[in-house]
N, C-alpha and C positions, 0 to 999 in steps of 0.2 A: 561523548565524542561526536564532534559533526564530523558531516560529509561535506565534499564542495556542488555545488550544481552546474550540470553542464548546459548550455544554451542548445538547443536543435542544430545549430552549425556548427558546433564544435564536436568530435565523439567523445562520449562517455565510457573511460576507461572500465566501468563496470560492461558494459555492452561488450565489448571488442576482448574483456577479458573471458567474458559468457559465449562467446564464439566460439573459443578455444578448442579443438576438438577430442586432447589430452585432458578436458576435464569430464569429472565424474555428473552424473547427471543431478545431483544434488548442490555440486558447484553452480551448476547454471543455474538451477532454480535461484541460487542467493545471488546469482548478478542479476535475475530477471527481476529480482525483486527490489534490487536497489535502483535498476533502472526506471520500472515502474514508477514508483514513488518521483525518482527527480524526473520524469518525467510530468507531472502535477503540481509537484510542491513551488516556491515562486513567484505562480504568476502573478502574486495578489502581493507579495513582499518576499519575506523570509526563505531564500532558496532553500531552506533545512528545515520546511516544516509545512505543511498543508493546514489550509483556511478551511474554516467548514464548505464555503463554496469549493475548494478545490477538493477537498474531501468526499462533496458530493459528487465532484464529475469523474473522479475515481473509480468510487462505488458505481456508479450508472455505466462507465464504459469497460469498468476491467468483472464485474462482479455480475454486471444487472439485477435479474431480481433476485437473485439467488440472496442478497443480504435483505431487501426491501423495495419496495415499486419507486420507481424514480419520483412519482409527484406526490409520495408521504413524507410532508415539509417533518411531520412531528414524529417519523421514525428517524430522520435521519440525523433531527438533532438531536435524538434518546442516542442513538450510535455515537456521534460526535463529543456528549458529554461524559461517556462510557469512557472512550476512548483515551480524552484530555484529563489522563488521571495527574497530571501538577498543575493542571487547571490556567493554563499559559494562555488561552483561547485559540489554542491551533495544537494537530496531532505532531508527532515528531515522529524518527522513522522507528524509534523503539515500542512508542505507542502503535503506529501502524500494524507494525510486525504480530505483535499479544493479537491485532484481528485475525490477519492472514493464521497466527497459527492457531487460534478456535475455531477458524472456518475448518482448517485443513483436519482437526481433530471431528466435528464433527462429520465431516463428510466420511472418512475412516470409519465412526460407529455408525455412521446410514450402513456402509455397501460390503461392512463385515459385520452387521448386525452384532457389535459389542460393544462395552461400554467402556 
């Protein structure tokens, strides 16, 4: 299933539905996350899918080093090929998502020291 992508002057109904203030705070987190994403994805082609260059300016402006230091050319294409498991040469936002939630998984067993 794609998404459509929204341009910067257009709003993205994920945003304005992540406003909401009748939603639950897990609602937001999944418009933030789709905003995210179309906010990257695009600029290089395929509004529904990030380039490893957009990929990297992802990871460097939403993540910093928390995934890897911005100028390790060779982590960020071990991430990149991790990631493009159909092997398309760009992440989709299914793939994206498997990041965000092993990030979210490990941060969970950091600061509850479980596994």
């Amino acid at each position: 299933m794609s998404s459509p992508h929204y341009s910067s002057a257009e709003p993205n109904p994920a945003f304005t539905w992540g406003m909401s203030s009748t939603m639950s705070d897990i609602q937001k987190a999944m418009a933030l996350l789709i905003t995210s994403f179309s906010k990257y994805a695009g600029k290089e082609g395929d509004k529904n899918t990030l380039s490893k260059e957009e990929l990297k300016e992802l990871l460097q402006a939403e993540f910093g080093d928390m995934v890897c230091k911005s100028d390790d050319k060779e982590a960020i294409d071990r991430i990149f090929r991790d990631l493009d498991t159909n092997q398309s040469n760009s992440v989709d936002f299914s793939e994206f998502v498997k990041l965000v939630c092993c990030l979210t998984q490990m941060c969970h067993e950091f600061f509850t020291g479980r596994k």
